[in-house]
C-alpha positions as CSV (number, residue, x, y, z in Angstrom):
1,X,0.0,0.0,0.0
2,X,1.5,3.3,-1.1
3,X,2.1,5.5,1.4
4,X,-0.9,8.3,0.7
5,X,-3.4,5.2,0.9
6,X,-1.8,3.9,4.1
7,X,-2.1,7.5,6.0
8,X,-5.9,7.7,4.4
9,X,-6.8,4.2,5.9
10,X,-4.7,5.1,9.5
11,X,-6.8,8.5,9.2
12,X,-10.1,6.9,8.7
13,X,-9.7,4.1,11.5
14,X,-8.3,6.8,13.8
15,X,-11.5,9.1,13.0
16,X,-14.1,6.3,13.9
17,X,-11.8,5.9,17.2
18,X,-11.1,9.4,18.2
19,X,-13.3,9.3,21.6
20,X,-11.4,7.2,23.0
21,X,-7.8,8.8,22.1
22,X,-8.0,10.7,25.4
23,X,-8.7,8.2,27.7
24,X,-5.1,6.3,28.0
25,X,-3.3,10.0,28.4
26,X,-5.8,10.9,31.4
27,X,-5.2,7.6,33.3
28,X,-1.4,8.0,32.9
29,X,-1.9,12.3,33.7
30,X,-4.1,10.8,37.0
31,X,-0.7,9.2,37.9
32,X,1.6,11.8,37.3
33,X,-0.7,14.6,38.9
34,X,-1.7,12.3,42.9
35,X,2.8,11.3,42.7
36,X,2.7,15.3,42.1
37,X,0.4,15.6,45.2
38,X,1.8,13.4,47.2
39,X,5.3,14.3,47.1
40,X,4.0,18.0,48.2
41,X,1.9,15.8,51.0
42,X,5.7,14.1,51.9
43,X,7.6,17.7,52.2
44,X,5.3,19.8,53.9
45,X,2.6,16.9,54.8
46,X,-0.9,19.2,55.8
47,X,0.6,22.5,55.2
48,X,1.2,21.7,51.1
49,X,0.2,23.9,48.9
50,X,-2.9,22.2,45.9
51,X,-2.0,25.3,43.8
52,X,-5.4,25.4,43.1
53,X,-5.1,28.4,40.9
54,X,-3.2,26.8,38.6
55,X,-5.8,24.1,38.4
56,X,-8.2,26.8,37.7
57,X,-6.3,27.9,35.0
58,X,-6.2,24.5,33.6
59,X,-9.6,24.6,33.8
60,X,-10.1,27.5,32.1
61,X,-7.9,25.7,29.1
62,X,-10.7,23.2,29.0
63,X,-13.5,26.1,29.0
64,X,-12.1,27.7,25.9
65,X,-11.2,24.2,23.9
66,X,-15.5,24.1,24.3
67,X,-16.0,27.6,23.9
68,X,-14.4,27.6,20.1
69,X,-16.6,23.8,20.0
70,X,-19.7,25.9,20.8
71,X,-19.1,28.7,18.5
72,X,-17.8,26.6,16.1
73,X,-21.2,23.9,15.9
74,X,-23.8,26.7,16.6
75,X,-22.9,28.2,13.2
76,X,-22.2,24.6,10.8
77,X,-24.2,24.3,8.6
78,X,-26.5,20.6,8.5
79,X,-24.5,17.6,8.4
80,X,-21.0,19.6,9.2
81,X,-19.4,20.1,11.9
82,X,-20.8,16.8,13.5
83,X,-19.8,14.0,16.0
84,X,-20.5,10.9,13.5
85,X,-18.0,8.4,14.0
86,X,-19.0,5.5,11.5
87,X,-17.7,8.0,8.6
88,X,-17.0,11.1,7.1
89,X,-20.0,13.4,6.6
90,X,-20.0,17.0,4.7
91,X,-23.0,18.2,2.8
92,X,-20.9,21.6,2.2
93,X,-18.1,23.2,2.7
94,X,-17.9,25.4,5.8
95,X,-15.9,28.7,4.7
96,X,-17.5,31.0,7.4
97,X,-16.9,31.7,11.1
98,X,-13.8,30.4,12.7
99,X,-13.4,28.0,9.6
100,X,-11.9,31.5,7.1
101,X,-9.0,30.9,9.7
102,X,-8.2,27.5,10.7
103,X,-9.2,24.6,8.4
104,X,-9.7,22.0,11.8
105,X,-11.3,24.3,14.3
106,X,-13.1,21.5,16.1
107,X,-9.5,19.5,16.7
108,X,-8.3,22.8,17.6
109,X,-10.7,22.9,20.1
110,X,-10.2,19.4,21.1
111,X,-6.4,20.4,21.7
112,X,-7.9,23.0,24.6
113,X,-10.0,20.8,26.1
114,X,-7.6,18.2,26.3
115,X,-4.4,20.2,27.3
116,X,-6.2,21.0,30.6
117,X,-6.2,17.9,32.2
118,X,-2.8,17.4,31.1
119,X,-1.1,20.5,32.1
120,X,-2.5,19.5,35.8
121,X,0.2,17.5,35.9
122,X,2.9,19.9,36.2
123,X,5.2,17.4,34.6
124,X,7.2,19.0,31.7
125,X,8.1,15.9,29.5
126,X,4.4,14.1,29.6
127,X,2.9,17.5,28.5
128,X,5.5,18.0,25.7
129,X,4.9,14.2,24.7
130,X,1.0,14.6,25.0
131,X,1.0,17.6,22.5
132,X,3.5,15.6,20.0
133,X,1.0,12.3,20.2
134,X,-2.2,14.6,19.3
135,X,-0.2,15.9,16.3
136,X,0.5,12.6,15.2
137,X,-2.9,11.5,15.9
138,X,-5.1,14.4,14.1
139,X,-2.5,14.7,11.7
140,X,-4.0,11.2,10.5
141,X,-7.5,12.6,10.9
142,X,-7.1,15.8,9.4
143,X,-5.2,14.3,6.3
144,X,-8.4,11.2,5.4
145,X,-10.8,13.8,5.7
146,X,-9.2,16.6,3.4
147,X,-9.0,13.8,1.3
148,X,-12.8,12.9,1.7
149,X,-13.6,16.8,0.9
150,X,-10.9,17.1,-2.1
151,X,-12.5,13.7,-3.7
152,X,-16.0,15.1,-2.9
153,X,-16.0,18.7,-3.6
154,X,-12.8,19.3,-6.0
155,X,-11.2,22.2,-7.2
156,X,-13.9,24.2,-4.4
157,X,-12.5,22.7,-1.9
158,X,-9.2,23.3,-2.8
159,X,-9.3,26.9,-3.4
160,X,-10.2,27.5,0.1
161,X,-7.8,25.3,1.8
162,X,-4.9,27.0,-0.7
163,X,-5.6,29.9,1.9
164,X,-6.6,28.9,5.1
165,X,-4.5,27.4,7.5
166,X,-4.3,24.1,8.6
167,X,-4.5,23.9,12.6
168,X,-2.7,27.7,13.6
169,X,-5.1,30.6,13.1
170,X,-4.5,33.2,11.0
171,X,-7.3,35.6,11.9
172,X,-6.4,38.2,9.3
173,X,-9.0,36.6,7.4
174,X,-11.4,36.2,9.6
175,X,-15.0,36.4,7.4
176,X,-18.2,36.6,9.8
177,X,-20.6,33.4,9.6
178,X,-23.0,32.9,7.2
179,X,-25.3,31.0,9.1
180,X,-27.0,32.5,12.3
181,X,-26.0,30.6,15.9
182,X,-28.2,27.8,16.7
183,X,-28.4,27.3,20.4
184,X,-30.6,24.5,19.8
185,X,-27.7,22.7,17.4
186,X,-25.2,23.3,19.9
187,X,-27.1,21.3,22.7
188,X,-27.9,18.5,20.8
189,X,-24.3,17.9,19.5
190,X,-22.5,19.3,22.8
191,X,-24.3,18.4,25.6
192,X,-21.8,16.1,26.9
193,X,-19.2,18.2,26.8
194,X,-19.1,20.9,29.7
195,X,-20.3,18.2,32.6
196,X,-17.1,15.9,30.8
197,X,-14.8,18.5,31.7
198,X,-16.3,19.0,35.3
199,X,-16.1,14.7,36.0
200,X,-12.5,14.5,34.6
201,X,-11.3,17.2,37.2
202,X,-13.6,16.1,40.1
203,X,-11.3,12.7,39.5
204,X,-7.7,14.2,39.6
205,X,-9.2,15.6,42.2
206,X,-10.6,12.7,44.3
207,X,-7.5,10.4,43.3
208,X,-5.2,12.9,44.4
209,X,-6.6,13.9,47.7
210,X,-7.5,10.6,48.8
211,X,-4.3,9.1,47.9
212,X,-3.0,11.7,50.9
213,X,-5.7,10.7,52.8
214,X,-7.5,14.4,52.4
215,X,-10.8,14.6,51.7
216,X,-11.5,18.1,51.4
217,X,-12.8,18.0,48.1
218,X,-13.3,20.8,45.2
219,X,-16.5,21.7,45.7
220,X,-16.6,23.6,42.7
221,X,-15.6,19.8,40.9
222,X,-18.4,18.3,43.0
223,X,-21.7,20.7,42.6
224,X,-20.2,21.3,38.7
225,X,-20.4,17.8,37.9
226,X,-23.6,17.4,39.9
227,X,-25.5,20.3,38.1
228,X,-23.6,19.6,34.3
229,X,-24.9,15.7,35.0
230,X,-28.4,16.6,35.4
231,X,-28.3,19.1,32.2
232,X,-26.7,16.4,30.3
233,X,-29.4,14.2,31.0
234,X,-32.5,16.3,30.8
235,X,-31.1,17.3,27.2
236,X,-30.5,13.7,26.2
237,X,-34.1,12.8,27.3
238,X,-34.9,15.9,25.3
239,X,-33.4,15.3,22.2
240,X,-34.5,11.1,22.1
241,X,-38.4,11.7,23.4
242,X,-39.3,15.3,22.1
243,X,-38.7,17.3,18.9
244,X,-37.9,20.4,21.1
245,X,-33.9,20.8,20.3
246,X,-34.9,20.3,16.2
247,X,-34.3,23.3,14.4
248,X,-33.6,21.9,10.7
249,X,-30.1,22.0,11.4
């Protein structure tokens, strides 16, 4: 298999998988983060420090990887933009919004929300080997389904991507969105996503503090996960039993 065809095929099975890329990197960044803990439990046992303003400001990583995701979907057109993992889907060509700057907003975004948990762990090498692994990984993605678009849309397609970046932003061009926000889009495709970044932090957080035998939670972690939980499942009912979050889009 020549070497375009192998990357397209890598790309593709990579694309069906990509939910579950995360998951390995946050066991091993749960590790990394309570031996991080604990050795601050060691030197100064109950007077250590959590530094929990850095882990708000990881946090706040996370918030803006779903902020672009929000603004991002709430302005796709239908059948762009989506979370379909059986195969590539694109009834048009989104050239609007954040995609006249960045060809891959959405993995962009991923990159955010990921890099949060990651930079919890304070450890240098692991988040300079975390970052080199999601190139690797989208790279694969981005490259089957530019393939998908160029087979599907042609010369169209490639006129645009001649002069948009691939993954870095260059906002010079930035062209406002041709489709009004759809709130309605954006919590059907992206419920999930706010009360996944509360859980994964509430678990650093438990693992780490009841490694050192502290139990004095985040309660931010606790009533965010509690409160995101419940929206995530009212909108789930929503979207299965009613026909309130259809909008055509």
């Amino acid at each position: 298999m020549i070497l375009k065809e192998q990357f397209k095929k890598q790309g593709n099975f990579l694309f069906k998988y990509r939910s579950y890329f995360p998951i390995p990197f946050l066991l091993f960044a749960i590790i990394l983060y309570v031996y991080d803990r604990n050795l601050e439990y060691i030197l100064y046992r109950k007077q250590y420090y959590y530094g929990v303003y850095y882990e708000y400001f990881c946090l706040l990583i996370s918030f803006l990887g779903l902020i672009i995701r929000i603004y991002v979907v709430g302005h796709s057109a239908k059948n762009t933009s989506g979370r379909n993992e059986a195969e590539q889907v694109a009834d048009t060509i989104n050239k609007t919004g954040l995609y006249s700057v960045v060809r891959h907003p959405l993995y962009l975004a991923n990159f955010f929300m990921w890099m949060g948990p990651v930079l919890l762990t304070r450890n240098f090498w692991f988040v300079l080997a975390a970052v080199l692994l999601f190139w690797l990984f989208y790279e694969r993605i981005m490259y089957a389904e530019e393939q998908y678009l160029t087979e599907k849309f042609g010369d169209e397609y490639l006129n645009w991507a001649n002069n948009v970046p691939t993954f870095f932003p260059k906002f010079k061009g930035f062209v406002k969105p041709a489709l009004p926000f759809s709130w309605k889009k954006v919590l059907r495709q992206e419920k999930n996503g706010l009360f996944a970044i509360f859980l994964v932090f509430l678990i650093f957080d438990i693992a780490a503090k009841t490694y050192t035998h502290g139990y004095d939670y985040n309660q931010i972690y606790i009533y965010g996960s509690i409160i995101t939980a419940i929206i995530y499942i009212v909108l789930r009912y929503l979207k299965r039993k009613t026909k309130l979050l259809a909008d055509g889009r």
